[in-house]
C-alpha positions as CSV (number, residue, x, y, z in Angstrom):
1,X,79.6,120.2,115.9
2,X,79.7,123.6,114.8
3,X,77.9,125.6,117.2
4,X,78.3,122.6,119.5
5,X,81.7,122.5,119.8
6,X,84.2,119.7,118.3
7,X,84.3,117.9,121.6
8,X,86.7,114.7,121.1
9,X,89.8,116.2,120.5
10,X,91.6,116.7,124.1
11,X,91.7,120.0,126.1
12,X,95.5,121.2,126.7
13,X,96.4,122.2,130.2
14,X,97.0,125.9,129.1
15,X,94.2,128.1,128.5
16,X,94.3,128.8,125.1
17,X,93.9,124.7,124.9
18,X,90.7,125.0,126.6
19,X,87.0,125.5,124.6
20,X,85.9,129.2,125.3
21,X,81.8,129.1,123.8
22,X,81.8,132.8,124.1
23,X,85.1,132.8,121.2
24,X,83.6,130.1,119.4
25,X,80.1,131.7,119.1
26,X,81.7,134.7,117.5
27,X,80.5,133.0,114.7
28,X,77.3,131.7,115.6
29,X,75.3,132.0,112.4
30,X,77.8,131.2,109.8
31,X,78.2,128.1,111.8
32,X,75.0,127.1,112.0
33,X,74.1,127.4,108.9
34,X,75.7,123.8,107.7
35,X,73.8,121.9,110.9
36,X,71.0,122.7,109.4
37,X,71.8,121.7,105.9
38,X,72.5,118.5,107.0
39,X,69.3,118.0,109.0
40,X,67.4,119.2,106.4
41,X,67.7,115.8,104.9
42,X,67.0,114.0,107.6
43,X,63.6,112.6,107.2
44,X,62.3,110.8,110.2
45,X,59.1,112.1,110.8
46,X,58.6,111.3,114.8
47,X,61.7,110.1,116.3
48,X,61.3,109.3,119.8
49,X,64.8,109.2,121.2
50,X,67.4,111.6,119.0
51,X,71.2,112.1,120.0
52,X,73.7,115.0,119.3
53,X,77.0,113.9,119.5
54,X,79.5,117.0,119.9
55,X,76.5,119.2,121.2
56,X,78.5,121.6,122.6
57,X,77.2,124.7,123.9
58,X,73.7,123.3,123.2
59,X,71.9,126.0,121.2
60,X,71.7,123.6,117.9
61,X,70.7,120.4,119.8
62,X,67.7,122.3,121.6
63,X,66.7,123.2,118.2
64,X,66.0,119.4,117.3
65,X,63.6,119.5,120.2
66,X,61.8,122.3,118.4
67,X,61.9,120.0,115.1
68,X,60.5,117.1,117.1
69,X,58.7,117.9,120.2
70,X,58.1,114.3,120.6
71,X,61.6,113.3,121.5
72,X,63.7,113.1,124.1
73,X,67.4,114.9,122.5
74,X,70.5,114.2,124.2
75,X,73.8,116.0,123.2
76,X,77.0,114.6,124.2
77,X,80.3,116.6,124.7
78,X,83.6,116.4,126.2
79,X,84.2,119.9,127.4
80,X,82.8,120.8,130.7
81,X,83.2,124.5,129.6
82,X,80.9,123.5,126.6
83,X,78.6,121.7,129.0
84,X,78.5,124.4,131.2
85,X,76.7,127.0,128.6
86,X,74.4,123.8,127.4
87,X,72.9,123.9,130.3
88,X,70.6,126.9,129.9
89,X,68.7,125.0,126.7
90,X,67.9,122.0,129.4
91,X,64.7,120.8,129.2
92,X,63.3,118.4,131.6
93,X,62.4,115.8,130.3
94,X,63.0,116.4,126.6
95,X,66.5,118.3,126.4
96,X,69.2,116.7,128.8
97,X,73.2,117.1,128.5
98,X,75.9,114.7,129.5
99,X,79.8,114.8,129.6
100,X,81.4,111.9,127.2
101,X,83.5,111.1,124.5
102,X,81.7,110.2,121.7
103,X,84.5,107.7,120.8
104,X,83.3,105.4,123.5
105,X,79.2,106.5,122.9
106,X,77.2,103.7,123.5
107,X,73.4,103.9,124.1
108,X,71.0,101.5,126.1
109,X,69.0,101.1,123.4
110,X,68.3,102.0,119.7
111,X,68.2,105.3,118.7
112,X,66.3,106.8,116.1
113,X,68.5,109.9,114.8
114,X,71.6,110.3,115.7
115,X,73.5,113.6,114.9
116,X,77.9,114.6,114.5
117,X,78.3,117.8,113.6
118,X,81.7,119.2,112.9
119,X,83.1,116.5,115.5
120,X,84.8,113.7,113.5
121,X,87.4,115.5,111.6
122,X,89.1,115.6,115.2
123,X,89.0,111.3,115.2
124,X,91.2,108.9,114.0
125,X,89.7,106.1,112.1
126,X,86.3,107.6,112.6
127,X,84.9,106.0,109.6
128,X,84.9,102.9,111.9
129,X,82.7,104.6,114.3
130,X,80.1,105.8,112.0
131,X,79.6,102.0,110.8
132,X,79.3,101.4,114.8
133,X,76.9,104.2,115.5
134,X,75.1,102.8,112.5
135,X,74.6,99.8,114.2
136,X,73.0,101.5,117.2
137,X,70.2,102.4,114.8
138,X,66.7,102.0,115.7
139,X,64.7,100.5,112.4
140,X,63.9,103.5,110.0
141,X,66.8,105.0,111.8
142,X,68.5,107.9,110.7
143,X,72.5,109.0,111.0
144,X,73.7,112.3,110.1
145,X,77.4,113.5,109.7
146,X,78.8,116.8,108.9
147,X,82.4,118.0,108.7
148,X,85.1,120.6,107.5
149,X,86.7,119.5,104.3
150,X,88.8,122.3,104.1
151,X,92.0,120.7,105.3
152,X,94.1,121.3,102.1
153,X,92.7,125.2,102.6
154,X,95.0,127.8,103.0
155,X,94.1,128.0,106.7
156,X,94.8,124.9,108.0
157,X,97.8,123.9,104.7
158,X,100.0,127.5,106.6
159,X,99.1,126.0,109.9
160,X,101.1,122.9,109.2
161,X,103.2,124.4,107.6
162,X,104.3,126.7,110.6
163,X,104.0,123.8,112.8
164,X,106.4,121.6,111.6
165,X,108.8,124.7,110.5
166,X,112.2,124.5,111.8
167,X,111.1,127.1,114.9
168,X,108.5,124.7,115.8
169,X,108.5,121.3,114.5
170,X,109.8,119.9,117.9
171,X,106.9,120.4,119.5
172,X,103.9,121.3,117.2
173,X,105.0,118.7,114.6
174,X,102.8,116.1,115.9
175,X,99.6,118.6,116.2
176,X,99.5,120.0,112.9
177,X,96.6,119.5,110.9
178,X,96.5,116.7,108.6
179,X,95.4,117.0,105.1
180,X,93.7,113.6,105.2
181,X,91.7,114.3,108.3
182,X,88.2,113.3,106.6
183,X,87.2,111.7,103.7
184,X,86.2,112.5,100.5
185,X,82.9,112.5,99.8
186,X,82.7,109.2,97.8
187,X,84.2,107.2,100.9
188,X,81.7,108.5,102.8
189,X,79.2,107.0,101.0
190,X,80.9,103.7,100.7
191,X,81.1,103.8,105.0
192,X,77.3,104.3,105.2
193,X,76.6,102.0,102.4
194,X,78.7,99.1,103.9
195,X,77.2,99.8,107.4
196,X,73.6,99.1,105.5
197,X,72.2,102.3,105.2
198,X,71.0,104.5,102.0
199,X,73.3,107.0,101.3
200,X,73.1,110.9,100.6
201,X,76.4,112.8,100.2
202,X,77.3,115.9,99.2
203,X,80.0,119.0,99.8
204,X,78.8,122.7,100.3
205,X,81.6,125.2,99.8
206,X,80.4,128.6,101.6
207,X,81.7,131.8,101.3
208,X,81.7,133.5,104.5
209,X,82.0,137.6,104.3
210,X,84.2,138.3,107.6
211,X,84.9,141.7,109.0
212,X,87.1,143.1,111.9
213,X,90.3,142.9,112.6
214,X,92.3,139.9,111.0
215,X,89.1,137.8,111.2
216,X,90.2,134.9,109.7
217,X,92.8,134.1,112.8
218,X,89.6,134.8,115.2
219,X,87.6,132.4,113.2
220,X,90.4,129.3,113.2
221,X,91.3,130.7,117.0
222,X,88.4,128.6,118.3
223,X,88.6,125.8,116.3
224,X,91.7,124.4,114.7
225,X,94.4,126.8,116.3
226,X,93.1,125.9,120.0
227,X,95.1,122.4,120.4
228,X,98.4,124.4,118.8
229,X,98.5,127.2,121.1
230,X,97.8,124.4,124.3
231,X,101.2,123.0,123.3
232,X,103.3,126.8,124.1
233,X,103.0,129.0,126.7
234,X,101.6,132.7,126.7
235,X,105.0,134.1,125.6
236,X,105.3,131.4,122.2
237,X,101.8,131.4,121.4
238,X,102.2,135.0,121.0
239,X,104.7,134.2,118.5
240,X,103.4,132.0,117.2
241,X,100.4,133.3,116.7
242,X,101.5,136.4,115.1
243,X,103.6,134.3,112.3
244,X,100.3,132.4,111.7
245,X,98.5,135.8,111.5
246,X,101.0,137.4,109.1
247,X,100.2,134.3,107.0
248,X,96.3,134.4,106.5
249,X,96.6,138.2,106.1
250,X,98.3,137.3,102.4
251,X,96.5,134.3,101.7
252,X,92.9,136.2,102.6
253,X,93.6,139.9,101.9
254,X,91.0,142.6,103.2
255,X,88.8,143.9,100.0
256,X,88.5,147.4,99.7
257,X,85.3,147.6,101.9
258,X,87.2,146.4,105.0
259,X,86.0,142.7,105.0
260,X,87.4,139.2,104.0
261,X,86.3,136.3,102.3
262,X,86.7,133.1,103.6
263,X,85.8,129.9,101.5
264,X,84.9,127.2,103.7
265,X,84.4,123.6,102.1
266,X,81.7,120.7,104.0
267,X,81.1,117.3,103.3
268,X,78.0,115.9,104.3
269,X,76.5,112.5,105.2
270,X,73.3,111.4,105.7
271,X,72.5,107.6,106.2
272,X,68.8,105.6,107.0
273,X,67.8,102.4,107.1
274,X,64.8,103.5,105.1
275,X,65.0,104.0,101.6
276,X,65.6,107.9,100.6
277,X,63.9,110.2,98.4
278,X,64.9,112.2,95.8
279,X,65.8,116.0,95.6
């Protein structure tokens, strides 16, 4: 999820590889704000068991406990570094964390909400999984997605481009970030209308106001840079990374104040097995 983390796509043996919450939490607030968009149309009223899936470093997934103190939240991540700063929002009883892929998620028993945030982009075929998670659905049941559809952005688009450059291609080539990654928003509502549920789609384009030093690098340095720069060593990642840089510095120049603006496209999907209500 957002602030939780993108777990399923695998850590690299180098550091850069690895999740660092402290770099990813950088930008806390502008990456919270689309978790709760999402969940603010997510209408069950007293869910008793609710799941994260991606919960990463656990701040968001406590705040469903705060939404429903009835429940018992779990959030799921692959990244024992994630993990690790999850646990200080444990809550016995009511908050608990657990290392897994969500690919192979499977509950003991029906769950009432069940929440990805900013995980499946990292998936193949992850339209398949929603229809499964679906199907772990407790009746009245709620499922809701989130992810970046900003994969024709500048950002990602010069990433590729680099990666499968002549300098490069051999071994980034099959890392790059695809364009296709997620769906359009339409074919999200045909997953979670074949799976049974009522749908409600819809995209979000913010416009995040960065500062600092090139701050757009820093913001894709935790996310969709980190499997790249697992593939190179210290000395090529420096490289690298300072082609890449040159890159978003033209394609997001700083505005006269000293900041930059970065569009950043979401799709959303919210599913239920109830009947949803308008507005």
């Amino acid at each position: 999820m957002t602030a939780a983390g993108d777990p399923t796509h695998p850590v690299g043996g180098s550091s850069p590889g690895r999740w660092q919450p402290d770099t990813y939490l950088r930008f806390a607030g502008e990456r919270a704000r689309p978790f709760a968009a999402l969940l603010s149309r997510v209408g069950a009223e007293s869910p008793r068991r609710v799941v994260d899936l991606g919960c990463g470093e656990g701040a968001l997934t406590a705040s469903l406990a705060r939404r429903w103190p009835a429940a018992r939240v779990t959030g799921v991540d692959s990244s024992p570094e994630m993990l690790a700063a999850a646990t200080a929002w444990a809550l016995p009883g009511r908050v608990a964390f657990e290392l897994g892929d969500v690919r192979d998620w499977a509950p003991a028993g029906p769950v009432d909400v069940v929440v990805s945030n900013a995980v499946l982009h990292w998936v193949d075929g992850h339209p398949g999984l929603m229809a499964r998670w679906a199907g772990h659905l407790a009746p009245a049941g709620w499922l809701a997605v989130q992810v970046p559809g900003n994969f024709r952005a500048p950002t990602h688009a010069l990433l590729a481009a680099l990666c499968r450059s002549a300098e490069w291609a051999d071994r980034l080539a099959d890392v790059a970030p695809r364009a296709d990654a997620v769906l359009e928003p339409a074919g999200y509502a045909e997953v979670l209308t074949a799976a049974g549920l009522s749908a409600d789609v819809w995209e979000t384009t913010y416009l995040h106001v960065l500062s600092g030093p090139d701050p757009v690098l820093a913001w894709v340095r935790s996310t969709v840079l980190r499997p790249v720069l697992a593939r190179l060593d210290d000395a090529d990642a420096g490289r690298f990374t300072d082609a890449y840089a040159a890159a978003l510095r033209t394609a997001y120049p700083p505005r006269a104040d000293g900041t930059t603006l970065l569009p950043f496209r979401r799709v959303f999907a919210v599913g239920s097995l109830e009947p949803l209500s308008e507005g």
